[in-house]
KEKE-3310 file (N, C-alpha, C; in steps of 0.2 Angstrom, whole numbers, plus 5000, padded with zeros to 4 digits):
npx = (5149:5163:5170:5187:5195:5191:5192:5203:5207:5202:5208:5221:5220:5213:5225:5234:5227:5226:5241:5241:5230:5236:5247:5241:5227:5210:5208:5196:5190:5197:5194:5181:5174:5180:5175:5161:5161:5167:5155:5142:5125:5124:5117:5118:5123:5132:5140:5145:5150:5157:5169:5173:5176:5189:5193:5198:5205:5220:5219:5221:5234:5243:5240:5244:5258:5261:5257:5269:5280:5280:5272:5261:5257:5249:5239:5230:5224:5214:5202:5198:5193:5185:5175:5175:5169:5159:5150:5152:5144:5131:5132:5131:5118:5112:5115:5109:5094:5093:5099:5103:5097:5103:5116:5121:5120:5132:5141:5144:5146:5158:5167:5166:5172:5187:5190:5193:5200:5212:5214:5218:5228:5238:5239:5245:5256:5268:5261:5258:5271:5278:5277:5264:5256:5240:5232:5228:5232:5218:5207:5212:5211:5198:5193:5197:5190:5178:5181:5185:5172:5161:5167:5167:5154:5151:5159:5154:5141:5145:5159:5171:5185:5187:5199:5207:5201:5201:5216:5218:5208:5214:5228:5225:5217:5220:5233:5245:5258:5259:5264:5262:5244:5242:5245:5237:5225:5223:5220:5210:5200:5204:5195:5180:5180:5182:5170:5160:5161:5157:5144:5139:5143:5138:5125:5124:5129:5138:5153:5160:5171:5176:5180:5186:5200:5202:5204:5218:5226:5224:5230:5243:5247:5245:5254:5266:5264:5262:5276:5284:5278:5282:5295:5299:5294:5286:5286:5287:5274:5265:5267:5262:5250:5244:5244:5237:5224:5220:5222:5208:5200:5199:5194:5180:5174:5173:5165:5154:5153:5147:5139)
npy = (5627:5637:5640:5634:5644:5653:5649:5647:5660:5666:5658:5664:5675:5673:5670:5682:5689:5685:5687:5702:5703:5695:5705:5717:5718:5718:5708:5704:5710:5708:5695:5695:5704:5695:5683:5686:5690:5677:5666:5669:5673:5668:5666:5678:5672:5660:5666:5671:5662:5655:5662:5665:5652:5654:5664:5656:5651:5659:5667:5659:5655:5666:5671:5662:5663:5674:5673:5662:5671:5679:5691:5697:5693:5677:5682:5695:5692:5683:5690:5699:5689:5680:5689:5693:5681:5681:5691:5689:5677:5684:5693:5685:5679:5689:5693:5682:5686:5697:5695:5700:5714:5724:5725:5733:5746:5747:5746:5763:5768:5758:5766:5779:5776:5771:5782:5792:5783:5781:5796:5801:5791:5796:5811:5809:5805:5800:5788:5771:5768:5767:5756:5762:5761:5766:5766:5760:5741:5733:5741:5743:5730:5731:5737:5735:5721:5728:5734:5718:5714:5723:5722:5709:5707:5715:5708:5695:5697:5707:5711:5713:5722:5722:5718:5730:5738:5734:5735:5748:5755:5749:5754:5765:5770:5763:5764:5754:5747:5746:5732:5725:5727:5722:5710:5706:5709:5700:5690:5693:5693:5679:5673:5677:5672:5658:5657:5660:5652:5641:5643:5645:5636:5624:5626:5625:5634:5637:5633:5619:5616:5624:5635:5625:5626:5637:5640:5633:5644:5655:5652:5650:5661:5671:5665:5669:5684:5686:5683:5693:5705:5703:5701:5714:5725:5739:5750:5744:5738:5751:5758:5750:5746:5759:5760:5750:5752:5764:5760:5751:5761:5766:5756:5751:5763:5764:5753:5757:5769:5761:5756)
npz = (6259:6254:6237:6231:6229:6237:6249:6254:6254:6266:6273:6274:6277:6290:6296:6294:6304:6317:6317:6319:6330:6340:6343:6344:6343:6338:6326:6322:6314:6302:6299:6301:6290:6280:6283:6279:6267:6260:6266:6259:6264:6275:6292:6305:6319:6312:6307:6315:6327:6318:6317:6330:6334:6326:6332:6345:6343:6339:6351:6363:6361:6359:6371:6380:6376:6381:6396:6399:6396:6408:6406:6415:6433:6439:6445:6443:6431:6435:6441:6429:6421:6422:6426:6410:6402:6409:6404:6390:6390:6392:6380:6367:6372:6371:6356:6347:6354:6345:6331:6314:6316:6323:6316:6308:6314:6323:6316:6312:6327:6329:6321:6327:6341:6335:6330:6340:6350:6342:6340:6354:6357:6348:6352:6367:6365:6372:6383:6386:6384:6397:6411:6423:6435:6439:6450:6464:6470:6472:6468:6456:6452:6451:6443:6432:6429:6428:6414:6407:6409:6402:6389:6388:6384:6372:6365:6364:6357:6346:6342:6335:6335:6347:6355:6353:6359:6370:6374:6370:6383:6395:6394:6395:6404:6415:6418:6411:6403:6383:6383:6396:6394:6383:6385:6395:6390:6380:6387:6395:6381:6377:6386:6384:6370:6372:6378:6371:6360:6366:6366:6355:6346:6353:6349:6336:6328:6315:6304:6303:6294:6287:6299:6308:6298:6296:6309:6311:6302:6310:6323:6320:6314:6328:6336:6332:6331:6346:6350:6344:6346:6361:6360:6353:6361:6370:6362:6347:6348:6350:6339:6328:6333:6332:6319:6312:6319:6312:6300:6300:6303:6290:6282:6289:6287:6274:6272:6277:6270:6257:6261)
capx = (5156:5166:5176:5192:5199:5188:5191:5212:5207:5198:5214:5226:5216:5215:5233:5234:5223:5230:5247:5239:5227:5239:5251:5236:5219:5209:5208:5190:5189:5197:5192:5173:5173:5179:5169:5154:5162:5168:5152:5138:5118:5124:5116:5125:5124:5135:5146:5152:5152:5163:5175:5173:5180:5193:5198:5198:5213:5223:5219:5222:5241:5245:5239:5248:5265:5261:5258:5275:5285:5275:5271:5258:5254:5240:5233:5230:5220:5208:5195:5196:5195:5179:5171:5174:5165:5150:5148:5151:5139:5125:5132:5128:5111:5109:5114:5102:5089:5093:5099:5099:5093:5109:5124:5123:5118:5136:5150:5147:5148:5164:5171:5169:5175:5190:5194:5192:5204:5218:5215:5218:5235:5242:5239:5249:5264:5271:5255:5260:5278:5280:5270:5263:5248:5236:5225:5229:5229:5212:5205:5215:5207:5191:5192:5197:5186:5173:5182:5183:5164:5158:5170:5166:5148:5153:5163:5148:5137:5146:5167:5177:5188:5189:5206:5209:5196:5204:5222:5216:5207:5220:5232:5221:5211:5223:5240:5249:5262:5258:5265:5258:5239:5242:5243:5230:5221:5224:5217:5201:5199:5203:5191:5175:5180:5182:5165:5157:5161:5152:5137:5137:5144:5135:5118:5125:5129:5146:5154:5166:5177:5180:5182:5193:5204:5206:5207:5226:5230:5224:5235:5252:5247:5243:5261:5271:5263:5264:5283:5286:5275:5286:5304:5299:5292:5281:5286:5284:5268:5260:5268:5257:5241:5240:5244:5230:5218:5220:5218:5204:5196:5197:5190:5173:5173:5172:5160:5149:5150:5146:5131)
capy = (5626:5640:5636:5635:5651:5659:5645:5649:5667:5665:5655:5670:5681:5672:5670:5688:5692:5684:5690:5709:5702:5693:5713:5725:5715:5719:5701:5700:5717:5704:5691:5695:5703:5688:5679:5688:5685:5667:5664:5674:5671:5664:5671:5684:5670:5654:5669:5674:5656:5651:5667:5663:5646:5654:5669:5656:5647:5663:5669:5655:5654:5673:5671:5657:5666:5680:5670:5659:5674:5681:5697:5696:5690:5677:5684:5699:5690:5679:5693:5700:5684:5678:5695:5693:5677:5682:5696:5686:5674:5689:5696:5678:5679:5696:5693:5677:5689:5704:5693:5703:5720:5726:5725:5739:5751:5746:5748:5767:5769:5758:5771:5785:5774:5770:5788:5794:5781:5784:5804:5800:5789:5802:5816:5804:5800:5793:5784:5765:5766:5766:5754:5764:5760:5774:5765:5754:5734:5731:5747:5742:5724:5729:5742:5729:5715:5730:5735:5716:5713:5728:5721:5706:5707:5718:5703:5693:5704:5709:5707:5715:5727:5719:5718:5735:5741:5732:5737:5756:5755:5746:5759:5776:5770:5760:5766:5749:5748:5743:5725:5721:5730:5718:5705:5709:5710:5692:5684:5694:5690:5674:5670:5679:5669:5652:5656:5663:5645:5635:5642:5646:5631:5620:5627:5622:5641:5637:5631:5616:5616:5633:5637:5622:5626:5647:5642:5636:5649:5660:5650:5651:5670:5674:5664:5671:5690:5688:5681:5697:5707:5702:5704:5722:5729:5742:5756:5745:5737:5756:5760:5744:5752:5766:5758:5743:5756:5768:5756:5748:5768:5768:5751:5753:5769:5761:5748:5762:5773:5758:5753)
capz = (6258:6249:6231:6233:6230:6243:6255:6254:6255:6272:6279:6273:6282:6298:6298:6294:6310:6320:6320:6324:6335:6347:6346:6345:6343:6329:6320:6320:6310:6295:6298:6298:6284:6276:6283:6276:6260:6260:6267:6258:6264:6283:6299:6311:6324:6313:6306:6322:6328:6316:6318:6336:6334:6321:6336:6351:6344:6340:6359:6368:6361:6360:6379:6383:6376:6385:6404:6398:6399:6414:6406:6421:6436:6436:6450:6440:6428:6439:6441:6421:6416:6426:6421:6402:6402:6412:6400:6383:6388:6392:6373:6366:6372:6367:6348:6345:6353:6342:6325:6312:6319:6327:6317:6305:6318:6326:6311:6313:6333:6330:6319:6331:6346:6333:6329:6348:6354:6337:6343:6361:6356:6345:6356:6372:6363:6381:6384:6385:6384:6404:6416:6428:6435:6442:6457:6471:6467:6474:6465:6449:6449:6452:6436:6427:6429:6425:6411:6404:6409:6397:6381:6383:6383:6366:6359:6363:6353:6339:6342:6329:6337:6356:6356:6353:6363:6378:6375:6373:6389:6400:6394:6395:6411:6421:6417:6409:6398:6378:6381:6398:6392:6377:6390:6399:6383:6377:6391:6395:6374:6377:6391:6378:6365:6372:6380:6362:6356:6368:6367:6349:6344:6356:6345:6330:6322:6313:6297:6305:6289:6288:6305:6308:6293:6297:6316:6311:6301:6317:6330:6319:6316:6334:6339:6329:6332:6354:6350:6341:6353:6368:6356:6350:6366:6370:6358:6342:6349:6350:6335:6325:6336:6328:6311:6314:6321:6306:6293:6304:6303:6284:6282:6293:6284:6267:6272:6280:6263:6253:6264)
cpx = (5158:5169:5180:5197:5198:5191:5201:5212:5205:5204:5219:5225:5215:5222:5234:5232:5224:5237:5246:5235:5229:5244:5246:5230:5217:5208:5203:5187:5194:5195:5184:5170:5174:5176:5161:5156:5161:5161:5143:5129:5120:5121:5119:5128:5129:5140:5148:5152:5158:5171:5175:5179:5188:5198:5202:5206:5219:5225:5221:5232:5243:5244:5244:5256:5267:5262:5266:5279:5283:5276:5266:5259:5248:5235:5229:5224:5212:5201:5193:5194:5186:5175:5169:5170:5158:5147:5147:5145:5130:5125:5129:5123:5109:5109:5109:5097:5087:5097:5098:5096:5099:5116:5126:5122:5126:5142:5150:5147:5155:5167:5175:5172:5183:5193:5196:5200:5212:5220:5219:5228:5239:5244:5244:5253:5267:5268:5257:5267:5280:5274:5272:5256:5246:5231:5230:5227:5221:5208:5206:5209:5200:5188:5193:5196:5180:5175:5179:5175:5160:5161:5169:5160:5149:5155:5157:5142:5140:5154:5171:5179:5189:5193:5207:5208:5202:5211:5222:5214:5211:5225:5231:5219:5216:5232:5245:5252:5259:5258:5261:5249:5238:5241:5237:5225:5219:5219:5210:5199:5199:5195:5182:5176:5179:5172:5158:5158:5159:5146:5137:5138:5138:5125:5119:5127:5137:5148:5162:5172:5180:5184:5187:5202:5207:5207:5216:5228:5230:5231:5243:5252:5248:5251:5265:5269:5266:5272:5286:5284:5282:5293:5306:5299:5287:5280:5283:5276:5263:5262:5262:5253:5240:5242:5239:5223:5218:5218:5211:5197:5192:5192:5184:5171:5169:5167:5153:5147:5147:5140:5131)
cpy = (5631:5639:5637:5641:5657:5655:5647:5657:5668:5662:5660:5674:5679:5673:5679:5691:5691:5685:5697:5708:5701:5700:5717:5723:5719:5714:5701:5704:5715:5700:5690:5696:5698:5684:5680:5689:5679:5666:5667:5670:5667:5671:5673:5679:5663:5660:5671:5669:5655:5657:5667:5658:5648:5659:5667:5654:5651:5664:5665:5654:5661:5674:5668:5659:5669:5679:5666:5665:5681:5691:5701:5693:5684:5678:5688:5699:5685:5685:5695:5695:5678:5683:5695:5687:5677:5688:5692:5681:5679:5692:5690:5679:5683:5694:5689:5682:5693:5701:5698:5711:5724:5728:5732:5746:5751:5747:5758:5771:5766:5763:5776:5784:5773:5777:5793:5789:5783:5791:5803:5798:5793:5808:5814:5800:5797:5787:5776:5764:5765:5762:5758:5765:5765:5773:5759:5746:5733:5735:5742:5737:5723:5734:5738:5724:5720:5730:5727:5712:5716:5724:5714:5703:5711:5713:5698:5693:5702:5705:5711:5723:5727:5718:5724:5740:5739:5736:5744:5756:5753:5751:5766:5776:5768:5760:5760:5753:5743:5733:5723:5723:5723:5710:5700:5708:5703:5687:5686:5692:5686:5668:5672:5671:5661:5651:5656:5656:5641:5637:5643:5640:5623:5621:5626:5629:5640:5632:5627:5617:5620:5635:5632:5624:5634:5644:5637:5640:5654:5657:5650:5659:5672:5669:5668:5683:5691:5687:5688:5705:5707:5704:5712:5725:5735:5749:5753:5740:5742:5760:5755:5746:5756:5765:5754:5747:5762:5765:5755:5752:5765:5764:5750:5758:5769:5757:5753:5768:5769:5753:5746)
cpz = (6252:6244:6235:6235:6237:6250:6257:6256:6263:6277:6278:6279:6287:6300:6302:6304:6316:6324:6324:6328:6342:6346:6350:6345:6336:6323:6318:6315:6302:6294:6297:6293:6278:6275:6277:6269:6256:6261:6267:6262:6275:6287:6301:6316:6318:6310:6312:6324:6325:6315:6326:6337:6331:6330:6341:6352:6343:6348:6362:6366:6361:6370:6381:6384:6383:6394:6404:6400:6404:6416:6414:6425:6435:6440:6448:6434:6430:6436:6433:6416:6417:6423:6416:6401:6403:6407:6394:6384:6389:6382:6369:6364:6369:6356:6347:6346:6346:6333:6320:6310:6321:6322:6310:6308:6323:6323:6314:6320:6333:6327:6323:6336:6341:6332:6334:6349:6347:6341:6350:6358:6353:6349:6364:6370:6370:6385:6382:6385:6390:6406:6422:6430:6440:6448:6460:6468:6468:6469:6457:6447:6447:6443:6432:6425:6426:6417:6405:6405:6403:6390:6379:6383:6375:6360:6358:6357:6348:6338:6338:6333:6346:6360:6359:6358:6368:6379:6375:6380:6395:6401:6397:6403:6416:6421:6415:6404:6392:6381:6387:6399:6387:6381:6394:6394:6380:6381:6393:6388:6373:6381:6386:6374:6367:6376:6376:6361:6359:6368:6359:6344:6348:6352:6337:6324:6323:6309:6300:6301:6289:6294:6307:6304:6294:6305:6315:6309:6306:6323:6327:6318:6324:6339:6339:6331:6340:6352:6348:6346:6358:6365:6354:6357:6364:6362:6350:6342:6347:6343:6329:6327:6332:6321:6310:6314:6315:6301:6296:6302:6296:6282:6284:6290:6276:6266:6272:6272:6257:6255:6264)
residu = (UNK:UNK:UNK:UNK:UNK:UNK:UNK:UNK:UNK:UNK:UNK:UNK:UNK:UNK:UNK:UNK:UNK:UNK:UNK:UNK:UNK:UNK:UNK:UNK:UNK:UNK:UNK:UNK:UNK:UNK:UNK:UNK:UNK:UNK:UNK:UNK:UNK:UNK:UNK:UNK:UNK:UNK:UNK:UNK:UNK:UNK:UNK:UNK:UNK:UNK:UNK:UNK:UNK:UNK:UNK:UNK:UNK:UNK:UNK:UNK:UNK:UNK:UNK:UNK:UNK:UNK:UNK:UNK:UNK:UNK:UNK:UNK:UNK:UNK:UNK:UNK:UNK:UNK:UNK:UNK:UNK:UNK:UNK:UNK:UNK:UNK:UNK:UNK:UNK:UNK:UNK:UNK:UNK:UNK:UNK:UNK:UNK:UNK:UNK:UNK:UNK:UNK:UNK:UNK:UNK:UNK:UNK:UNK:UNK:UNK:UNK:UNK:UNK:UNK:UNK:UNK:UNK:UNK:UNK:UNK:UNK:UNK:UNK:UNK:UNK:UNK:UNK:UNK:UNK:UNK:UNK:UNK:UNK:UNK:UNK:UNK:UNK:UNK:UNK:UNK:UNK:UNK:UNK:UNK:UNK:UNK:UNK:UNK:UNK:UNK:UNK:UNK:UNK:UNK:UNK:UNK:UNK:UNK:UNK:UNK:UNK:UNK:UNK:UNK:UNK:UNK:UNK:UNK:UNK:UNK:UNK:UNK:UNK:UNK:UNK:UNK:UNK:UNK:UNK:UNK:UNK:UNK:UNK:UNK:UNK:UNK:UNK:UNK:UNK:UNK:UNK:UNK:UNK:UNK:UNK:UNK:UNK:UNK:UNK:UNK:UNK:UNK:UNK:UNK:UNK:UNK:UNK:UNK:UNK:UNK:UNK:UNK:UNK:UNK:UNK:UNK:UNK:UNK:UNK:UNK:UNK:UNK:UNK:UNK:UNK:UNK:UNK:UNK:UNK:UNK:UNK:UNK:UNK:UNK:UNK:UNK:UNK:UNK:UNK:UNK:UNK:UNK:UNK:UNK:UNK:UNK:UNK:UNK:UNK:UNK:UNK:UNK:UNK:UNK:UNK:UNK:UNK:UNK:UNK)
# end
C-alpha cells in the first residue's frame, strides 16, 4: 500500500487520464507511470492489472457516452469489438510469458510510432475533420476488426498508447472523422481492457485498493472528457491529439534518456 501522498497522487492521475483518454486515448501513458511509481518493486503483470482495472472503468463510460449519442452504429462495432478481445487475451498470455524481458525494448518503438503518427497529423491538416470513409462497408469492417485485433493484442502486452494508436489508425486507414474514430476507439479499448482484467485479475496480479480508488477517478475523468469530446467536435478533438501526442513524445523520450 502506497503513503498517503502517493496514494492521492495516483487518483489525480487517473482522473487526469481519463479525461484524455475518453478524447484522444493516451491515459495509460499516465497512468503507468504512476503506477510504477506509487507502486515501487511490483511485477509488469499486477502493474498492468491494476491499471487495467483503473482504464476498464474510464472506457466503459467514455464508450457508453459515445453509443448514448449514437456516434456509431452498433453494428459497426460488433466485429472490432470481438477482434480486440481475441487479441488482448493472446497479449495477456504473451506478457506473463515474457515478464520482465519485453517492456524496455518497447518505450523506444512507441516513440517512433508517436513521432510518425504526430508527423502524419501535422502534415494532413484536413485529416479527421470530415467523415469520409475510404472502402465499402464489408471492406471497412473487416479492416477494422484487423486493425482492433493487432492493438489489442498490443494493449494486452504492454497498453500505454492504445487509444492513440486506434484513433490515428481509423482516421489515416479508414477515412473517419476525429469524433466518430474516437468512438470507435473507445469500444475496441474498452473490449481489451474489460478482457485484460479478467484474466489479470482472476490470477490475482493487482493492488485492489489502489485500483479501486484511481478506477473512480478514471470513470469521472473519462465522463467528463467523451461529454466534452462529443460538445467540441472534431476540430477540437484533433487539436488535443496532437497536444496529448506531443507531450506523450517528450515524455517517452525523457524516460528513455534517463534509462
Amino acid at each position: 500500500m502506497p503513503s498517503l501522498p502517493a496514494f492521492l497522487l495516483l487518483v489525480v492521475a487517473a482522473t487526469l487520464a481519463g479525461f484524455i483518454d475518453a478524447a484522444v486515448g493516451g491515459g495509460g501513458l499516465i497512468t503507468i507511470p504512476a503506477l510504477l511509481l506509487g507502486l515501487p518493486g511490483q511485477a509488469w503483470p499486477v502493474i498492468s492489472g491494476t491499471n487495467k482495472v483503473v482504464a476498464c472503468t474510464g472506457t466503459t463510460i467514455a464508450a457508453g457516452q459515445f453509443l448514448r449519442a449514437k456516434a456509431l452504429h452498433w453494428r459497426e462495432l460488433v466485429g472490432p469489438v470481438v477482434a480486440s478481445a481475441a487479441g488482448a487475451s493472446l497479449g495477456v498470455a504473451t506478457a506473463y510469458f515474457l515478464a520482465g524481458r519485453f517492456e524496455r525494448a518497447l518505450r523506444p518503438a512507441m516513440i517512433v510510432v508517436m513521432v510518425a503518427m504526430l508527423a502524419w497529423t501535422l502534415w494532413k491538416p484536413d485529416a479527421g475533420k470530415d467523415h469520409a470513409p475510404r472502402f465499402g462497408r464489408d471492406h471497412q469492417r473487416l479492416l477494422a476488426a484487423a486493425i482492433a485485433f493487432v492493438l489489442g493484442f498490443y494493449d494486452g502486452l504492454f497498453g500505454p498508447g492504445t487509444g492513440s494508436l486506434l484513433i490515428f489508425l481509423f482516421v489515416a486507414v479508414l477515412g473517419f472523422d476525429f469524433v466518430r474514430a474516437s468512438a470507435l476507439a473507445k469500444s475496441v479499448n474498452w473490449a481489451s481492457n474489460v478482457t485484460s482484467v479478467v484474466l489479470f485479475v482472476s490470477r490475482g496480479s493487482w493492488v485492489p485498493v489502489v485500483a479501486v480508488a484511481m478506477a473512480f477517478g478514471n470513470g469521472l475523468g473519462g465522463y467528463l472528457g467523451a461529454r466534452t469530446a462529443l460538445a467540441k467536435g472534431s476540430a477540437w478533438v484533433r487539436a488535443i491529439f496532437i497536444g496529448v501526442v506531443g507531450a506523450l513524445i517528450l515524455r517517452l523520450g525523457w524516460q528513455f534518456v534517463r534509462g
